[in-house]
C-alpha positions as CSV (number, residue, x, y, z in Angstrom):
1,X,0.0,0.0,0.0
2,X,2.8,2.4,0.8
3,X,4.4,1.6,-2.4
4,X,1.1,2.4,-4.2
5,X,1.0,6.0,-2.5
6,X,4.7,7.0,-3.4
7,X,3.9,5.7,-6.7
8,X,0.2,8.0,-7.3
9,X,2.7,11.0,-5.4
10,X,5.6,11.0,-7.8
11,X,2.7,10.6,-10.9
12,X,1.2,13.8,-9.3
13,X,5.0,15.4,-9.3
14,X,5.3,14.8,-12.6
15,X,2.0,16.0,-14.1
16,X,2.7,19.4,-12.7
17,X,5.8,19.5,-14.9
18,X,7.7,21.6,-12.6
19,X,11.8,20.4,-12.2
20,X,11.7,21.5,-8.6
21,X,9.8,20.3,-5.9
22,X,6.3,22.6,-4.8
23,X,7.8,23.3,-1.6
24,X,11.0,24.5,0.1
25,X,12.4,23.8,3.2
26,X,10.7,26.8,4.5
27,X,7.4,25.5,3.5
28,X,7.0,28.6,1.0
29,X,5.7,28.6,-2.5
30,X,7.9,29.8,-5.4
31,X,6.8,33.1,-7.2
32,X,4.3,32.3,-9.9
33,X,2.0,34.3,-11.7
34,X,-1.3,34.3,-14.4
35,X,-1.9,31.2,-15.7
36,X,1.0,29.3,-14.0
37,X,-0.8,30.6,-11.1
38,X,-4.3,28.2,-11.9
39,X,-2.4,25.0,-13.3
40,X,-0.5,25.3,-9.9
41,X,-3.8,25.6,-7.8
42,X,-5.3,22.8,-10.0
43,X,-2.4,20.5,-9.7
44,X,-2.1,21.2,-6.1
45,X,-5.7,20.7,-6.1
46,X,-5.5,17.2,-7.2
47,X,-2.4,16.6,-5.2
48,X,-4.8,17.3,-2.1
49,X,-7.6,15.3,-3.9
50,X,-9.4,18.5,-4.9
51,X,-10.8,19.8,-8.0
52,X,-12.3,23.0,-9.4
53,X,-14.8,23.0,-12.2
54,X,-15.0,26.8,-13.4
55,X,-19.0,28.3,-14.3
56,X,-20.5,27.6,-17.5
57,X,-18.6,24.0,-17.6
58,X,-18.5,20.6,-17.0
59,X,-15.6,17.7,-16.1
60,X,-15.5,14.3,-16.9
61,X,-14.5,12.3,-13.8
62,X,-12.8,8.9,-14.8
63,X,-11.9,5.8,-12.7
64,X,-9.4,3.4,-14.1
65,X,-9.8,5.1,-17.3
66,X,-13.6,4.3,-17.2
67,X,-16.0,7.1,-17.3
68,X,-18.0,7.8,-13.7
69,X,-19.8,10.8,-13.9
70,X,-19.9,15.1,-14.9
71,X,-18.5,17.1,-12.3
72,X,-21.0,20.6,-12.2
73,X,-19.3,24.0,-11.5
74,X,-17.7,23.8,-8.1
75,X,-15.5,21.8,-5.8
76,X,-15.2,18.4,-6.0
77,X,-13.5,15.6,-4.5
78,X,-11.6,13.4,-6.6
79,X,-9.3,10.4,-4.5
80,X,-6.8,9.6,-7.1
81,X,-5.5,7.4,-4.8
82,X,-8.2,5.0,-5.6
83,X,-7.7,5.4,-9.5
84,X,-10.1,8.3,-10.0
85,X,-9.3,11.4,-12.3
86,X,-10.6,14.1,-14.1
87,X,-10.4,13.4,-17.8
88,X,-11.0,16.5,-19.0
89,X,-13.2,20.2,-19.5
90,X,-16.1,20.7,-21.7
91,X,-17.7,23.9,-22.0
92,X,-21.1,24.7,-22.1
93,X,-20.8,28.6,-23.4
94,X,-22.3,29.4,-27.2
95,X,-18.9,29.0,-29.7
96,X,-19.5,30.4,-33.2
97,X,-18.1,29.0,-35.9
98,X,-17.7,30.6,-39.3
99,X,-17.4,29.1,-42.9
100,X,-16.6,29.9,-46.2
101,X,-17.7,27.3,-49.0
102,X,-16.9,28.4,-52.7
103,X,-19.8,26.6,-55.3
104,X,-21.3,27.0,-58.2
105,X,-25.1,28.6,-59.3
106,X,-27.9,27.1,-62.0
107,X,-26.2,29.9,-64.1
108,X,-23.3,29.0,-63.9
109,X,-21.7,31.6,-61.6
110,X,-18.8,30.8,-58.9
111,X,-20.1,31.8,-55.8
112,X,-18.6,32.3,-51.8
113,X,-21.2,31.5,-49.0
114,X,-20.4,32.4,-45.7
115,X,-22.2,30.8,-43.1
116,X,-22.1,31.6,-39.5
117,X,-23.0,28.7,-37.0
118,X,-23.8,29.1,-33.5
119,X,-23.5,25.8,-31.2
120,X,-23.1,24.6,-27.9
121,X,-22.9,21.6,-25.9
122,X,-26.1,20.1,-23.8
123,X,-25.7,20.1,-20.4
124,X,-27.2,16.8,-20.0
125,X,-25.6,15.1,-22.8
126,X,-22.4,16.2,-21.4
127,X,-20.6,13.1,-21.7
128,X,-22.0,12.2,-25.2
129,X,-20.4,15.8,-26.5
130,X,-17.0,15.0,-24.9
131,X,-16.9,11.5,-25.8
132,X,-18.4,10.5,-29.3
133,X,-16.6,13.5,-31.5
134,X,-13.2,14.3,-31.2
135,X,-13.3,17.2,-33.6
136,X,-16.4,19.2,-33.5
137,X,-15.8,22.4,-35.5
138,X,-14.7,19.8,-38.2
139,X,-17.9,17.8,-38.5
140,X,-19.9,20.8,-38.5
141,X,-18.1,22.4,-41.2
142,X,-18.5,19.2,-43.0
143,X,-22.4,19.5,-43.0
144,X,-22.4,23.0,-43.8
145,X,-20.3,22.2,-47.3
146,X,-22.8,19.5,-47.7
147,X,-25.8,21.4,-47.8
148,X,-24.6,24.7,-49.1
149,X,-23.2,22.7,-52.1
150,X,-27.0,20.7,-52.7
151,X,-29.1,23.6,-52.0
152,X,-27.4,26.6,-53.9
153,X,-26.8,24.8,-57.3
154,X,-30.6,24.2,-57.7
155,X,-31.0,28.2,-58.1
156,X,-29.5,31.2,-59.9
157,X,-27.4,34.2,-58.4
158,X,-30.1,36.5,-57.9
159,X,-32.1,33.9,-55.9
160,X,-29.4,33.0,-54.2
161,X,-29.0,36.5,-53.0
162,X,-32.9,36.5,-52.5
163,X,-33.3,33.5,-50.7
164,X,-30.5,33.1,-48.5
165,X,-32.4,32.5,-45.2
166,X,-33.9,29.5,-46.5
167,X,-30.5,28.3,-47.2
168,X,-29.9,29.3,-43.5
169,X,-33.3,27.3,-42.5
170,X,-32.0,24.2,-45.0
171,X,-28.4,24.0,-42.7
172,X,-29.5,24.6,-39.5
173,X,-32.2,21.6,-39.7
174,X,-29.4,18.6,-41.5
175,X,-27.2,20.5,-38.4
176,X,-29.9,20.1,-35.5
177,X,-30.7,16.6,-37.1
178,X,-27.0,15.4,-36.9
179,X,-25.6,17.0,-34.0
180,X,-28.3,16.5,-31.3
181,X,-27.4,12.7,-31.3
182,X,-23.4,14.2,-30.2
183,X,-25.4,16.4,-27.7
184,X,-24.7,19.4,-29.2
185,X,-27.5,22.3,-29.5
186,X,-27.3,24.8,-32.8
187,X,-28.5,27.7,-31.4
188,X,-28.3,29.8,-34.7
189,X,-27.7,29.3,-38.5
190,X,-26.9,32.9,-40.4
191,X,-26.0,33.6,-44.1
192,X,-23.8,36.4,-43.6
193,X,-22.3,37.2,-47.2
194,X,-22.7,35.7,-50.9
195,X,-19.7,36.7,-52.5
196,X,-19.6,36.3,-56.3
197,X,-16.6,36.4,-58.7
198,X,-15.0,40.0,-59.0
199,X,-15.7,39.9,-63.0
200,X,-19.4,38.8,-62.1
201,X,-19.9,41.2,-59.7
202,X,-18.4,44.2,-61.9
203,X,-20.6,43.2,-64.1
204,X,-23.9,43.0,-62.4
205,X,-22.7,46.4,-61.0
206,X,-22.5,47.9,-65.0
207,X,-26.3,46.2,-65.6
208,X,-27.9,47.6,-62.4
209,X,-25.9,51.2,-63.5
210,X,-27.2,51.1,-66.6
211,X,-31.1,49.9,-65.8
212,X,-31.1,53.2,-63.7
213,X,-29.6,55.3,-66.4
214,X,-32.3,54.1,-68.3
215,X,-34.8,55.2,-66.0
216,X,-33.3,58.2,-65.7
217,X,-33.3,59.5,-68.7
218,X,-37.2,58.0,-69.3
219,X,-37.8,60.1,-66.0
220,X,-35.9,63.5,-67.8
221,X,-37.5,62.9,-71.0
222,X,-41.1,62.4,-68.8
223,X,-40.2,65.9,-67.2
224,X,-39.7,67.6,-70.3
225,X,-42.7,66.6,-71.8
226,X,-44.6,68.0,-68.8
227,X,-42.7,70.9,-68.9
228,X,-43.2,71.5,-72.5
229,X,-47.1,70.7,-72.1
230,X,-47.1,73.2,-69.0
231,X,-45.4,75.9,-71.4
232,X,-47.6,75.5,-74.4
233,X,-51.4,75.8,-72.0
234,X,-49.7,78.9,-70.0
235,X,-48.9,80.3,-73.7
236,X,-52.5,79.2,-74.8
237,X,-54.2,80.9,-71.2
238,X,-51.7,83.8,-72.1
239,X,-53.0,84.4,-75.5
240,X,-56.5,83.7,-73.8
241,X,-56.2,86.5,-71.2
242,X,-54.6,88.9,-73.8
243,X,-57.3,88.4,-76.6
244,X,-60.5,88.8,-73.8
245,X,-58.5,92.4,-72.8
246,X,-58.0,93.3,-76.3
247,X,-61.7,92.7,-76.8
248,X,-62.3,94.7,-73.8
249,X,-60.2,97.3,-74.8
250,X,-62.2,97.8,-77.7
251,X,-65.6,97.3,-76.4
252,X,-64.4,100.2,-73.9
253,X,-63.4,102.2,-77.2
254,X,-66.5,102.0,-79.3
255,X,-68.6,102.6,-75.6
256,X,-66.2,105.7,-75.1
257,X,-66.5,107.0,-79.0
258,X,-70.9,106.1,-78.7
259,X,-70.8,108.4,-76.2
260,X,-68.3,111.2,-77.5
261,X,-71.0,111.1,-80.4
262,X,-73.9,111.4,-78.6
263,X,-72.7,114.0,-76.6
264,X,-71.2,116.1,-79.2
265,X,-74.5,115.8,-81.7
266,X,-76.3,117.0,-78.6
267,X,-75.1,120.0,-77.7
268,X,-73.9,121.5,-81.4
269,X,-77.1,121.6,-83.5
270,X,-76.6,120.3,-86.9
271,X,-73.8,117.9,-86.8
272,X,-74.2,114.3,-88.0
273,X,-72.4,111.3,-86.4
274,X,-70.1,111.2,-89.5
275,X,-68.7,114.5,-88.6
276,X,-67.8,113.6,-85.0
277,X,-66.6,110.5,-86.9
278,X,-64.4,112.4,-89.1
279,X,-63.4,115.2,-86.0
280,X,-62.5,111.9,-83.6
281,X,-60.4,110.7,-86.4
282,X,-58.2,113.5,-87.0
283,X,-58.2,114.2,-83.4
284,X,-56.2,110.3,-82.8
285,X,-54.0,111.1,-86.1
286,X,-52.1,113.7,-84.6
287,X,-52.2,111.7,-81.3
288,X,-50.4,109.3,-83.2
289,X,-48.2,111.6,-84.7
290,X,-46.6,113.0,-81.9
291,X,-46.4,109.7,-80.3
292,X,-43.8,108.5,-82.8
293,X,-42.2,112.4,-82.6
294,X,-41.4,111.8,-78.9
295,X,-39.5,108.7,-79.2
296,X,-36.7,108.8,-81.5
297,X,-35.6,105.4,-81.6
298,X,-39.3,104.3,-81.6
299,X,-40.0,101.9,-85.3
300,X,-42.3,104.3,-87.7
301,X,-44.7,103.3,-90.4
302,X,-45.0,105.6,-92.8
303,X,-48.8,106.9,-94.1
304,X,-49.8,109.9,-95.6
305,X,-49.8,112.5,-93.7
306,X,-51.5,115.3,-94.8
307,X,-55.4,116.8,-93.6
308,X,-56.5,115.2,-96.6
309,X,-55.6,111.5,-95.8
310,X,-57.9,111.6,-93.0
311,X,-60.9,111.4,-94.7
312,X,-59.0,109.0,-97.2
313,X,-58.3,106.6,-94.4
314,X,-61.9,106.9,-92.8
315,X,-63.8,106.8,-96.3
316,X,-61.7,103.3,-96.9
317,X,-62.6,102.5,-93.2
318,X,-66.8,102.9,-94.0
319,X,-66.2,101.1,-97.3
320,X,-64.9,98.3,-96.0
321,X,-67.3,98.0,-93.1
322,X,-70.2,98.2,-95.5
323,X,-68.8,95.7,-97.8
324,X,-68.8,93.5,-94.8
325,X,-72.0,94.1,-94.2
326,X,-73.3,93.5,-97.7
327,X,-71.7,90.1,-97.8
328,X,-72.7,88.7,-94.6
329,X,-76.6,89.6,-95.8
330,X,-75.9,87.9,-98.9
């Protein structure tokens, strides 16, 4: 028995992998710090039979090399005297896990998916996640190519682009599928880029620039058109509104002259309407007249101009009113 004690005592020696003893003489430790700090306290730990299971993990407790039992967060007592030990740590935090799979569209485009997996171990599977996979990252990543790879080739870029969380859905179900018989939980399956081929992406880039040039210039040409429209009714309202004040402007000038006449035959016996006719006409001649005096660089038309054109230009005015007259009654 005393044997079997030295024996477990110098194994316990020689798993701290320290050349000199833990003590000294003086029954003093030697300066460590950090980490060399908690492999000391764990080794001691064990030395004195004791063992420390951090929060948010789990230890598998061995005897012989058989497995016994998962050691919670805490303190435990583990007699390696009697052949018990802790095989190791497993942690129960959520680890992420990204990868990158390169495959190919319907169309015939080179694609990069990156998929983002988020996984952690089952508390009470424990010991199934320690023991059945020795590489866990590496499995998953295996399932991931495998779906990526059956699901994307079945559609063309831009679906890819627009259906990416069911690609997302597809992985995380073969993952939840395979993986909860290792005791592992996927917590979250995220498509986080699609990254074509630099030549294919230039070029969708060029095909989306030129779509919206194309709607640009529809939209500019759309714009002119209004404008151009908007131009020609405020021309057409302009012309409108000019035409009903020129109207007006005359309607006020025959009132004004009916009324010059009727005044003027009333108080100077004897007159007829053709003489105030003939007296308003050479009255606005001469206004005229010295209208185009007073501005010098004003353009001038040219009429006769003497007393005697007067009655020329109102004798042509009555002719051509009565001719008017004479045609409309025939």
């Amino acid at each position: 028995m005393l044997y079997r004690i030295k024996f477990n005592i110098i194994s316990c020696y020689s798993d701290l992998n320290l050349e000199k003893p833990i003590f000294t003489s003086s029954q003093k430790l030697f300066p460590l710090s950090g980490s060399s700090n908690t492999v000391l306290d764990n080794k001691m730990g064990q030395l004195f039979c004791c063992v420390k299971v951090e929060q948010s993990s789990v230890a598998m407790k061995e005897r012989f090399g058989r497995y016994q039992d998962v050691l919670e967060p805490g303190c435990h007592f583990v007699p390696w005297v009697w052949g018990t030990q802790i095989r190791g740590h497993l942690s129960l935090r959520v680890q992420k896990l990204d990868v990158r799979c390169e495959t190919k569209t319907k169309d015939n485009v080179f694609v990069t998916v990156v998929a983002s997996v988020q996984y952690r171990a089952l508390a009470e599977k424990a010991s199934e996640a320690f023991y059945k996979l020795s590489d866990t990252r590496g499995q998953i990543q295996a399932y991931v190519f495998d779906v990526i790879r059956s699901s994307v080739p079945k559609m063309n870029l831009d679906d890819v682009f627009e259906q990416k969380g069911e690609v997302a859905k597809a992985v995380e179900e073969e993952l939840e599928k395979a993986m909860s018989n290792y005791g592992y939980e996927i917590v979250q399956t995220l498509i986080v880029d699609i990254e074509p081929d630099v030549h294919v992406k230039k070029a969708m880039n060029e095909i989306n620039a030129a779509a919206r040039m194309r709607v640009a210039t529809n939209e500019k040409a759309e714009a002119e058109k209004i404008l151009q429209i908007k131009r020609a009714e405020g021309e057409a309202e302009s012309k409108y509104l000019s035409g009903l004040g020129i109207a007006r402007q005359r309607q006020a000038i025959v009132d004004g002259l009916r009324e010059s006449v009727l005044a003027f035959s009333g108080n100077v016996p004897g007159t007829t309407a053709k003489d105030v006719m003939d007296m308003v006409l050479v009255t606005q001649y001469f206004d005229t007249m010295k209208e185009i005096g007073a501005h010098s660089k004003s353009s001038s038309v040219f009429i006769p101009h003497g007393p005697g054109a007067v009655r020329d230009v109102a004798q042509q005015i009555r002719d051509g009113l009565l001719q008017g007259s004479h045609a409309s009654h025939d």
